[in-house]
C-alpha positions, 0 to 999 in steps of 0.5 A: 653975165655977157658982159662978165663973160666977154672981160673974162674971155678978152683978158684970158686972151690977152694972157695966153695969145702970146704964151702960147705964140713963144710955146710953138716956137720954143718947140719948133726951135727944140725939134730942129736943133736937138739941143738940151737946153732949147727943150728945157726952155720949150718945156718951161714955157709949156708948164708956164702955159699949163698953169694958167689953167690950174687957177680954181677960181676961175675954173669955178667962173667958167661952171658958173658961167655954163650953168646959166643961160646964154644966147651967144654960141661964140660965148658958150663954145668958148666957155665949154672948150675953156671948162675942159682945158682947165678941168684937165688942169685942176691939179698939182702944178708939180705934176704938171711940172713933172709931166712935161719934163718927162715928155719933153726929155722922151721926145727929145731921146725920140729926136736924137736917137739913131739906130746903130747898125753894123758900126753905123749910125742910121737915120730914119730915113736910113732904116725905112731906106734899109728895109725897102732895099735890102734883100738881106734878112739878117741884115734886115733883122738888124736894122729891125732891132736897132729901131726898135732898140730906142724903146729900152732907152725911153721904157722906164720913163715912159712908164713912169709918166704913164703912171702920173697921167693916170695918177693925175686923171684919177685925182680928177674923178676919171677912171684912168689917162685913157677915159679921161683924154677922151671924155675931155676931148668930146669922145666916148671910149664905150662908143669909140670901142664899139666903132673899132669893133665894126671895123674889125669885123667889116676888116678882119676877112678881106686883110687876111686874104690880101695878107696871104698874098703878100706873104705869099710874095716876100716868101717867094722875094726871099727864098723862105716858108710864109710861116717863117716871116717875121716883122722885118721882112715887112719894111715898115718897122710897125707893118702900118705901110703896105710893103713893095710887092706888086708890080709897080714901083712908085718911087720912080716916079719921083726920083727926078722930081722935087716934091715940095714943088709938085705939091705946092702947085697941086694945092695952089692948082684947087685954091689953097696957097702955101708959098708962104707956109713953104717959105716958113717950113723946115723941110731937109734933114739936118743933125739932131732934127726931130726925124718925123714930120708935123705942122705948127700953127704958132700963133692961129693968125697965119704962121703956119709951118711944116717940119720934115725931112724931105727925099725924093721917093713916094713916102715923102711926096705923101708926107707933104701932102699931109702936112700940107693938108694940116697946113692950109686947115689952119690957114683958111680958119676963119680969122674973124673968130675968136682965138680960142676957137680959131683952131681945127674942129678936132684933131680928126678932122684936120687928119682927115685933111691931111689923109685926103690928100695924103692919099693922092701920092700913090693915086694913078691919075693924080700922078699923071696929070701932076708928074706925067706917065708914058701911055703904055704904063697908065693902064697898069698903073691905074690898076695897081693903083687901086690894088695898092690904096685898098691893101694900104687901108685895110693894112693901116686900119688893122694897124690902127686896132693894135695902137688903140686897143694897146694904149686902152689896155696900157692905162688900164694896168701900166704894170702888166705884160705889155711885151706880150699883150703888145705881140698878143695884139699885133699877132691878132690884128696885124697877123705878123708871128712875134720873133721867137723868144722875143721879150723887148719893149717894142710898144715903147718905140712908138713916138705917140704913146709919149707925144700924142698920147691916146690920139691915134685913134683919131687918124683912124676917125680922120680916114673914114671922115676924109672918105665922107668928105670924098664921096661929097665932093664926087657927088656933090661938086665934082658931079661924078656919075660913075668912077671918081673926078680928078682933083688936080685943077679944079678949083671948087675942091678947095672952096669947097672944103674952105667954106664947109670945114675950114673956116669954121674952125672950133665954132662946132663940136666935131659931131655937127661939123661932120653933119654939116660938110657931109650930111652924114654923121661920122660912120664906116659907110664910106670907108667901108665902100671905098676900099673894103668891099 
């Protein structure tokens, strides 16, 4: 059988390896540009892609090939992953044809859309630079509306590729998109729901606390009752981000600094290079450009990219630690592995990566030791520091329970109320009051439901993995007894995570990884004790 089995593998690889090289590419092209056609090429090659799956014979091998005994783990990882990928793919190739056109065109509408406010065209960074700024709540209002005003655009499509989704899972025994996406990504949504539940309840009191007091602020900032706030007195459009209402500024420290370059010497002060992943990036705004960031492995041999749309503020300083965090995962991956299994362990894990250092933007000692701060505001700082990395957990994590429990119920019945189970949701999670009269399909204007379809729950999973692995590298490589170690120029934080996360890459099911980097498995302990007690 081994012998069989490794003819499959090798020629299976020797099919998608440079299929899947042209389809990172293709889409790298298409979210630079904008340009129709370089999406419709981008989604010919995806389909091209995805019906390499769809051959029943050999998705009968791959079972066959499971059901039998093996000792080589590379083989049988191989196969497990490879059962899944062409499961998900056991259908009509028009479906598939259908999906990722619908996809392809949603996105790009997400790529070119721009808010118009007031005889403007705004960019992204326009509208978030807007409702920071502005202490106009009309013209807040305004801009709020005009982002959210791409979500009547897409709605309809959207919908209809939801319904197809489902369709297809069904065709395939599943319940619905929902159950399916997680089953095949080795999760479970009876357990997945019972761990936001923990969450809600471990959240629920102190956000509403920390809550009162900034709504207690943006009704003092501008002149109103708390009670008649509405989402656009937030600044973050979705209120995922903690709005500027304490005493420290962080984008002054900033202004004057250029953070691709403070961010490349943090990565390569620990041991992680990305001269090269720089060099290769997309990094400045241009016409038609996705407006969102993302990291692309193109070919899992060490083309690893970034795409943002960098300015000189905080968001973006956190941005590139991200995504650089996403970048040097792909890159330590174990090179002697096979293909298939040079990728993360899961998606969560690589957000945890990114989240770990993502993190440090608003971190107090990693901004001196990295830009530098005057010793009568290091005090301060630090102590608004902390405040602000606990209110943005607990206001993220409450923004997590909206998207998760939103996207469940999306599946479930596609035709139902979802501007109002939306509002419901968001009312009871993230206790902002619906506009008055309200009725908009403001969940559509979120860019994951159609690009990263029931995966957001997995940045949530990413935060409470990049805690575990924070504690471990405080105890057990850093050696720190009381407070925290800086990670700024110690070298054994990045060889740490090289060898105990990185390198490994897919060798493992996400739930032994965990086990092995942290000793633990994956639990809201440290999350828990990190920013909520």
């Amino acid at each position: 059988m081994t012998t069989a089995v490794r003819s499959f593998l090798d020629a299976h690889v020797a099919r998608i390896e440079p299929l899947s090289r042209e389809v990172n590419l293709a889409y790298w092209r298409a979210t630079i540009s904008g340009e129709p056609t370089d999406f419709e090429r981008y989604a010919r090659l995806e389909v091209e892609l995805q019906k390499v799956y769809t051959n029943a014979r050999e998705f009968e091998d791959v079972k066959a090939w499971l059901g039998a005994e093996t000792e080589d783990g590379l083989e049988r990882r191989q196969l497990d992953l490879l059962y899944r990928t062409y499961l998900r793919n056991q259908i009509d190739p028009a479906h598939i044809e259908e999906m990722t056109r619908l996809s392809s065109k949603i996105v790009q509408s997400f790529g070119t859309y721009r808010a118009h406010v007031d005889g403007r065209s705004l960019t992204g960074n326009d509208v978030r630079n807007a409702l920071k700024q502005s202490t106009d709540p009309a013209y807040r209002n305004r801009v709020w509306e005009g982002d959210k005003a791409v979500g009547r655009e897409v709605r309809d499509e959207l919908l209809r590729l939801v319904r197809l989704r489902n369709e297809v899972a069904r065709s395939l025994g599943f319940a619905d998109y929902y159950v399916m996406s997680l089953e095949l990504s080795e999760q479970g949504a009876d357990d997945l729901a019972a761990l936001f539940d923990k969450l809600d309840l471990a959240t629920r009191e102190p956000f509403g606390r920390a809550k009162a007091d900034i709504d207690a602020a943006l009704a003092r900032r501008y002149g109103i009752a708390a009670r008649d706030l509405r989402p656009w007195h937030y600044e973050d459009p979705f209120f995922q981000e903690t709005p500027r209402v304490f005493e420290v500024d962080f984008d002054r420290y900033y202004r004057h600094r250029d953070v691709v370059d403070t961010a490349q010497r943090f990565f390569e002060g620990i041991g992680l290079e990305v001269r090269d992943i720089i060099e290769h990036s997309d990094l400045y705004e241009k016409p038609g450009k996705e407006q969102h960031a993302y990291c692309l492995d193109i070919d899992r041999r060490g083309d690893v990219r970034v795409l943002a749309n960098v300015q000189h503020d905080e968001n973006w300083a956190g941005t590139m630690l991200h995504e650089l965090g996403h970048a040097v995962y792909d890159r330590y991956i174990d090179a002697g592995l096979p293909f298939l299994l040079r990728e993360h362990a899961h998606v969560f894990a690589t957000e945890a990566i990114a989240m770990l250092f993502g993190r440090l933007s608003k971190d107090a000692d990693w901004i001196g030791r990295m830009i530098g701060v005057p010793s009568p505001e290091r005090e301060k700082l630090a102590r608004e520091s902390e405040r602000n990395a606990r209110l943005s957990q607990l206001i993220f994590a409450r923004w997590c329970q909206v998207m998760v429990r939103f996207e469940r119920a999306l599946y479930a019945n596609p035709d139902g109320d979802l501007n109002a189970l939306w509002w419901e949701l968001v009312e009871r999670y993230q206790a902002v009051p619906r506009p008055d009269g309200r009725d908009q399909p403001d969940w559509a204007a979120k860019i994951h439901i159609v690009s990263a379809p029931v995966y957001y729950h997995n940045y949530m999973l990413g935060e409470l993995f990049a805690s575990q692995l924070d504690h471990a590298i405080q105890k057990g490589v850093l050696h720190a007894s009381n407070g925290r170690a800086t990670f700024v120029g110690q070298r054994s934080v990045g060889e740490f995570l090289r060898e105990n996360v990185f390198a490994a890459g897919k060798r493992w099911r996400w739930d032994e990884l965990v086990s092995r980097a942290t000793g633990e498995p994956l639990n809201p302990q440290r999350f828990v004790a990190q920013y909520v007690r």
